[in-house]
FIVEX-802575 format. One record per residue (C-alpha): residue number from 1; residue in one letter; z, x, y. Coordinates in steps of 0.5 Angstrom, whole numbers, plus 500, padded with zeros to 3 digits. Example, Ala and Ser with C-alpha at 12.3 -4.5 7.8 and 13.67 -1.06 7.14 Angstrom:
2
  num  residuo   c3   c1   c2
    1        A  516  525  491
    2        S  514  527  498
This chain:
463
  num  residuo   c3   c1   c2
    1        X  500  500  500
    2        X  501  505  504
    3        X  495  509  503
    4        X  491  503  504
    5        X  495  502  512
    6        X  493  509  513
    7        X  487  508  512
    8        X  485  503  516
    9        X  489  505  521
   10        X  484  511  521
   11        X  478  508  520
   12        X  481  503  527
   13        X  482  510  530
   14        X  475  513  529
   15        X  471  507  530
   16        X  475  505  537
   17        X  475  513  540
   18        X  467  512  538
   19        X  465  506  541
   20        X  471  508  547
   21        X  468  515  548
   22        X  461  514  549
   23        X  462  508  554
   24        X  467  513  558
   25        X  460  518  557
   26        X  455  512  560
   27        X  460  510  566
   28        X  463  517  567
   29        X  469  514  568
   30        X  476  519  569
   31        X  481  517  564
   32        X  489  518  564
   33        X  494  518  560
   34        X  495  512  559
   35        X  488  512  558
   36        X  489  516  552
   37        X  496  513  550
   38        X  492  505  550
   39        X  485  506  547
   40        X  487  512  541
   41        X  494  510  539
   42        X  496  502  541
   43        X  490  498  539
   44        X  488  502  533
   45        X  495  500  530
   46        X  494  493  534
   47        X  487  493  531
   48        X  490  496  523
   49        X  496  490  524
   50        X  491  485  526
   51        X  487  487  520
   52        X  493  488  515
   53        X  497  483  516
   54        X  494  478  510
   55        X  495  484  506
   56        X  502  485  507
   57        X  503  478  508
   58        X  501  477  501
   59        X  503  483  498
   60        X  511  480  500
   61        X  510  473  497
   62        X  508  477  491
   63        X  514  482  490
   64        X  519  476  493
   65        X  515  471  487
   66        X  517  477  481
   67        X  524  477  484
   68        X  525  471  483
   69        X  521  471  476
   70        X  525  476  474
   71        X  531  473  477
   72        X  530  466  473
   73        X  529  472  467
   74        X  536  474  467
   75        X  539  467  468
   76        X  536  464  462
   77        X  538  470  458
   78        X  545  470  459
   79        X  544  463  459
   80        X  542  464  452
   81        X  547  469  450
   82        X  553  465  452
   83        X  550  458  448
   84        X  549  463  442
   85        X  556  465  443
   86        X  559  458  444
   87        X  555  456  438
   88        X  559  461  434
   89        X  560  456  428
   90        X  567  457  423
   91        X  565  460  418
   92        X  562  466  422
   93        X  569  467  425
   94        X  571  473  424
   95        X  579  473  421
   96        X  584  477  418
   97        X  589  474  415
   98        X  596  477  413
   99        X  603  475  409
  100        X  609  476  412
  101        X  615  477  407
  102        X  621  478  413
  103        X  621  480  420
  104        X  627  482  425
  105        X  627  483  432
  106        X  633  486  436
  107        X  634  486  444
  108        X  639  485  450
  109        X  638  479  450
  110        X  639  478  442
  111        X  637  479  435
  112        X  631  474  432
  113        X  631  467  434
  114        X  636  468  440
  115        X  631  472  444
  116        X  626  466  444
  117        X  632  462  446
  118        X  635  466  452
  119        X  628  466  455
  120        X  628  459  456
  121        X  635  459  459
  122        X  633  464  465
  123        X  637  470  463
  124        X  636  477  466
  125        X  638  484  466
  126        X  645  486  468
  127        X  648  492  473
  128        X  649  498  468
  129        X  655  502  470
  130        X  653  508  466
  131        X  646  509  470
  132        X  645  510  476
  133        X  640  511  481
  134        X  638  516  486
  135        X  643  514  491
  136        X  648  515  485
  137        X  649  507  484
  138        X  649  503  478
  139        X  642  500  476
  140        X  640  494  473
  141        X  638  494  465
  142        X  637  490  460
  143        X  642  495  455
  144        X  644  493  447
  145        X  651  493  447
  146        X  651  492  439
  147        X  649  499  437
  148        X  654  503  442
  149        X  660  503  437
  150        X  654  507  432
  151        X  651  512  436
  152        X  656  517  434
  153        X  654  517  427
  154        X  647  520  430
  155        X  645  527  429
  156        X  647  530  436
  157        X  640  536  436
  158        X  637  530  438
  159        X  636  527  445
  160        X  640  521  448
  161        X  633  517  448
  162        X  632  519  441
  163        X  639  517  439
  164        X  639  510  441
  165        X  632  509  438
  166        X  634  512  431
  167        X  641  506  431
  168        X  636  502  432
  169        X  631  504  427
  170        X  637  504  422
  171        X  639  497  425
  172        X  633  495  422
  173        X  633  497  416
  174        X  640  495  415
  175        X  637  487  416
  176        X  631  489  411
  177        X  636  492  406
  178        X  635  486  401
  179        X  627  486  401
  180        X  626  493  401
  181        X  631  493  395
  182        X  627  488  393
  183        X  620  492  393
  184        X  623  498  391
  185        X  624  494  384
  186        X  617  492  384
  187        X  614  499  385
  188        X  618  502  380
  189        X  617  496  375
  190        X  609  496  376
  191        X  610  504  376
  192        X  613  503  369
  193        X  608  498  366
  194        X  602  501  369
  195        X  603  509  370
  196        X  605  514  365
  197        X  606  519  370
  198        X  610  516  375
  199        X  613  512  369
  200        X  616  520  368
  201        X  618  521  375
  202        X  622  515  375
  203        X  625  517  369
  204        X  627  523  372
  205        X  630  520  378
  206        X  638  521  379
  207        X  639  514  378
  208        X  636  514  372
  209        X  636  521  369
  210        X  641  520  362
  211        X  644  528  361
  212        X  644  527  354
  213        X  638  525  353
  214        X  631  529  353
  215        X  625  527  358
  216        X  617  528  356
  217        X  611  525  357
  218        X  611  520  351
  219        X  619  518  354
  220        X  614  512  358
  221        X  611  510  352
  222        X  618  507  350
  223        X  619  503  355
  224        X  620  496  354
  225        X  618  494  362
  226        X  615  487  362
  227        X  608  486  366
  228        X  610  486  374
  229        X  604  485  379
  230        X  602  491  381
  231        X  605  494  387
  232        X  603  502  389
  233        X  605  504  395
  234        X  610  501  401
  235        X  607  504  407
  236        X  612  505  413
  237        X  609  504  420
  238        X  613  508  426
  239        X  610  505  432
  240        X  613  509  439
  241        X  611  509  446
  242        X  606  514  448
  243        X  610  518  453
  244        X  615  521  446
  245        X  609  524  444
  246        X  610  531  444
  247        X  619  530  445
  248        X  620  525  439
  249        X  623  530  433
  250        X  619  527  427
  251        X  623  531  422
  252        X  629  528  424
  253        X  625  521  424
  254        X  622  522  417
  255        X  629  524  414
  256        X  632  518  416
  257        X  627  513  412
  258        X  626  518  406
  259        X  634  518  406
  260        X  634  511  406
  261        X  629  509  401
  262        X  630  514  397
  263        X  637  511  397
  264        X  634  505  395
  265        X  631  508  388
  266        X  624  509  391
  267        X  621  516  389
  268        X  616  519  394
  269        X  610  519  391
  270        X  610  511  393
  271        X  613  510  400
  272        X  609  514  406
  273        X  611  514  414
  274        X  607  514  419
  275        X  607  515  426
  276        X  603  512  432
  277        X  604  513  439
  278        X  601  508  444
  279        X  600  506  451
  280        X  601  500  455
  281        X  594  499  456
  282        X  591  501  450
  283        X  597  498  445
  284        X  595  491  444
  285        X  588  493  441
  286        X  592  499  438
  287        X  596  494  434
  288        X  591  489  431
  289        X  586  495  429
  290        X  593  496  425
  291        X  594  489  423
  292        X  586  490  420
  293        X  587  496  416
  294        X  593  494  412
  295        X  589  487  410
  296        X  585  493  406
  297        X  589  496  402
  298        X  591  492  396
  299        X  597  493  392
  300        X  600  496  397
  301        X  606  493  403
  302        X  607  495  409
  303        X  614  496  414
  304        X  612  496  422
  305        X  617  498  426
  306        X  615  498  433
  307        X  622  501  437
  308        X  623  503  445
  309        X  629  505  449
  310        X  629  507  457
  311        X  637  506  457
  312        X  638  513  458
  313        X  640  518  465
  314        X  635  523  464
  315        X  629  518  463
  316        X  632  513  468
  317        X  632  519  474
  318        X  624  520  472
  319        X  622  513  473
  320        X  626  512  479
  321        X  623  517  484
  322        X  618  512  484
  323        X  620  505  483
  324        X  627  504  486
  325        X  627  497  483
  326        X  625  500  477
  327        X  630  496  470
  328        X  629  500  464
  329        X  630  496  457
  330        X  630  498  449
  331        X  628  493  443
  332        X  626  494  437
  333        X  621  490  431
  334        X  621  490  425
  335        X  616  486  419
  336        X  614  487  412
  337        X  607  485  411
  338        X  601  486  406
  339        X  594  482  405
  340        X  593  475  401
  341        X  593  480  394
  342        X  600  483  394
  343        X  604  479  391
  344        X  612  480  391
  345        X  617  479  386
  346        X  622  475  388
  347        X  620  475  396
  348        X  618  469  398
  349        X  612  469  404
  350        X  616  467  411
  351        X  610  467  415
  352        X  603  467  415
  353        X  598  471  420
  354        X  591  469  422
  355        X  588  473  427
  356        X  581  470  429
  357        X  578  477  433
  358        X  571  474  436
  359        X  573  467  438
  360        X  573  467  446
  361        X  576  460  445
  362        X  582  457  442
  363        X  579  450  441
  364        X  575  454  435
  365        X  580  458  432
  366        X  585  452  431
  367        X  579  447  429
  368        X  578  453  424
  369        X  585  453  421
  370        X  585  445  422
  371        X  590  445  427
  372        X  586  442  434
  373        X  590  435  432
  374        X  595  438  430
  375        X  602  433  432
  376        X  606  439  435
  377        X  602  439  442
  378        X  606  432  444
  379        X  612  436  444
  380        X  615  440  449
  381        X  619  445  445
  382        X  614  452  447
  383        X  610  455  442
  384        X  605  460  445
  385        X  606  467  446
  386        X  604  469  452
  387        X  604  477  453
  388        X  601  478  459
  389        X  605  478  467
  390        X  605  470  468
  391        X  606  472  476
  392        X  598  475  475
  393        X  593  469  478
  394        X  587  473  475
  395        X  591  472  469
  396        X  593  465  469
  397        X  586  463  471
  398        X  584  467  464
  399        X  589  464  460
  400        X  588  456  463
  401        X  580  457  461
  402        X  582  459  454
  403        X  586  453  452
  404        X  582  448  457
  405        X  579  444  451
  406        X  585  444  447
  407        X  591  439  448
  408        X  596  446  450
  409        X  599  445  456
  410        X  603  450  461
  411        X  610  447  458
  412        X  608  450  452
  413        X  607  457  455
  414        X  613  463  453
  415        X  612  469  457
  416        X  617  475  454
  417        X  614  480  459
  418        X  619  480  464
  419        X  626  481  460
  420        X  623  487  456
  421        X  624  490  464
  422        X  619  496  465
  423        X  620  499  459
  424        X  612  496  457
  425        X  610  501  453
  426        X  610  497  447
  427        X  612  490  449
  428        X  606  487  448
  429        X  607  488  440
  430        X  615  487  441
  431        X  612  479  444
  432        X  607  478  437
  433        X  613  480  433
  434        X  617  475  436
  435        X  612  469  434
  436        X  615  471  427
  437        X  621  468  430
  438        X  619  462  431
  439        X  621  455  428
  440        X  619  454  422
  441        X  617  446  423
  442        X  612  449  429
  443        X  605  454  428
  444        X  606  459  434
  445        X  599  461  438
  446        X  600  469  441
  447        X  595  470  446
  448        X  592  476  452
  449        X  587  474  457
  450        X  586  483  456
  451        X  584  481  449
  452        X  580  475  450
  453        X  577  474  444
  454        X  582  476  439
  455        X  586  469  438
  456        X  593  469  433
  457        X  595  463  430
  458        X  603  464  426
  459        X  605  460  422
  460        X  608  458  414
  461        X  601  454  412
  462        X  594  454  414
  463        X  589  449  411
């Protein structure tokens, strides 16, 4: 196009200097500056314009015409992508689906179902004498006066975060005592009936082992075990926040669990712990991948233990150099889980996971479990868990979106993120155990507008 103005404008500026310089010529006519300035500069380019005009006139009309085109191209397309989306059929759902065979959760403002309880009644965190801010005044915390009395009994090498973070570890293991007993049996049992080798190390093993009695290989072939569903390994899941990545001593973590287990009968060959270390942002998607990879592995069971613990001086006065309002917390969680195909003796299921992760609508995901009619939404009691910042506009307007079709109304919304204070590492996880404790009459919903096509539904049947 330009070339084409160009040229014009040169082809104007030849014809008109002829026909003007030969007129100057036959008229001997003196020409000025102006003169010069008006008949080879001026009206060439007025002469180009005049000329050009239709061209460039059309050559916009065609350009703005393949704008909106283009425009009308894009709009039908994402148009059609989001009817595929929307059109995203039960069966295509991607889901998973886990059993959860116990749970249990431990906070300032109580253990299981009372935290759930307190929510409702508005508690929040209290002036804690023993820290302190940078003006050497006590702070609000939201501390577990419960574990104060053991922290004594903890290896003292370790830092005072770790101290109170391994209690609570204890704690937690104290309360699962009787299924992790009961697993333990099962895992000696199937290694009894179905592995000579580790049948030997059973045998082997102190609470068995008879003194006057000599072991070998054939020893197994004498054992009367009845069959028992098979049960390989119990995986433990140490979930930590991010910033103890390079502090939290894993030796002194690792012994507590094998002792204990070990304590429990369990050899080492079946039980493996390991540790995650996630950040605020990242540790909701951290988790369900988690929860992805456990409904893989069959004959297994795993024990998750997500734990976090501000309530320390040292910690204290790095977060509040910062944030003078700043209210550190602790808490832990714990749930023993395996997929559809583990079966424990003498455990019964106390709940059930469905995790729908391509659904941007919880309308489908409760269609696909049969629960879009379902008799609890006439009723006030909350039952979605609602692990994002309830004051974030943005937030809620996700949040609204995400239950418009469905009978679930505000009054039905449980927002745990603010009684956790600002120890948010893990509070997304800690908010999705707690749905475990939730009452046994009701289904529980666990959403995050970060996550919006992942839709959690916990409950104790699904059809």
């Amino acid at each position: 196009m330009i070339k084409l103005i160009l040229g014009t404008f040169i082809s104007m500026l030849v014809l008109v200097s002829l026909v003007v310089v030969f007129y100057w010529r036959d008229t001997k006519y003196d020409p000025s500056g102006s003169d010069f300035l008006i008949f080879f500069g001026l009206i060439p380019l007025g002469i180009t314009m005049l000329v050009m005009a239709p061209v460039i006139i059309k050559k916009w009309y065609s350009s703005r015409q393949e704008k909106k085109e283009q425009q009308q191209l894009e709009e039908q397309k994402r148009s059609e992508q989001q009817q595929e989306a929307e059109e995203i059929t039960e069966e295509e759902i991607e889901s998973v689906s886990l059993k959860v065979y116990a749970a249990s959760s431990l906070s300032a403002l109580g253990e299981n179902e009372m935290h759930l309880h307190q929510l409702k009644e508005g508690i929040s965190a209290e002036l804690d004498q023993k820290l302190v801010n940078g003006y050497g005044l006590p702070i609000l915390s939201y501390r577990i006066q419960e574990i104060e009395d053991d922290l004594e009994d903890v290896e003292s090498s370790i830092s005072n975060r770790q101290k109170r973070m391994t209690t609570l570890i204890q704690q937690q293991l104290e309360q699962n005592t009787e299924t992790l007993y009961q697993i333990a049996e099962q895992l000696k049992n199937s290694a009894m009936f179905y592995d000579a080798k580790l049948a030997l190390e059973y045998r082997m093993h102190p609470a068995w082992i008879n003194p006057n009695q000599e072991y070998d290989d054939e020893t197994t072939e004498q054992a009367t075990v009845e069959a028992v569903p098979r049960l390989n390994r119990l995986n433990v899941h140490l979930i930590l926040p991010e910033n103890l990545f390079h502090a939290w001593n894993e030796t002194e973590g690792s012994e507590l669990i094998h002792h204990y287990l070990t304590e429990l009968g369990i050899i080492d060959q079946q039980f493996d712990t390991e540790y995650h270390y996630w950040g605020e942002t990242t540790a909701y998607q951290d988790w369900i991948k988690l929860l992805k990879r456990i409904e893989s592995q069959d004959s297994e069971v795993s024990l998750l233990i997500a734990v976090d613990s501000e309530i320390d001086q040292e910690t204290v006065d790095d977060r509040t150099w910062m944030s003078e309002k700043y209210i550190p917390s602790e808490y832990i969680s714990t749930c023993c889980i395996g997929n559809s195909k583990v079966e424990l003796q003498n455990i019964q299921v106390s709940k059930s996971i469905r995790i729908a992760l391509n659904s941007n609508q919880a309308v489908k995901t409760l269609k696909h479990l049969n629960l879009d009619l379902s008799e609890q939404f006439d009723q006030e009691q909350p039952f979605v868990l609602v692990l994002d910042d309830q004051t974030d506009f943005k937030q809620l307007k996700k949040l609204e979106q995400n239950f418009a079709d469905t009978a679930i109304e505000a009054h039905h919304y449980i927002y745990s993120k603010e009684s956790l204070g600002h120890t948010q590492a893990l509070s997304k996880i800690f908010s999705f155990m707690l749905s475990l404790q939730l009452d046994e009459a009701l289904f529980a919903y666990v959403y995050s507008a970060d996550h919006q096509q992942t839709q959690v539904v916990v409950g104790t049947e699904f059809a």
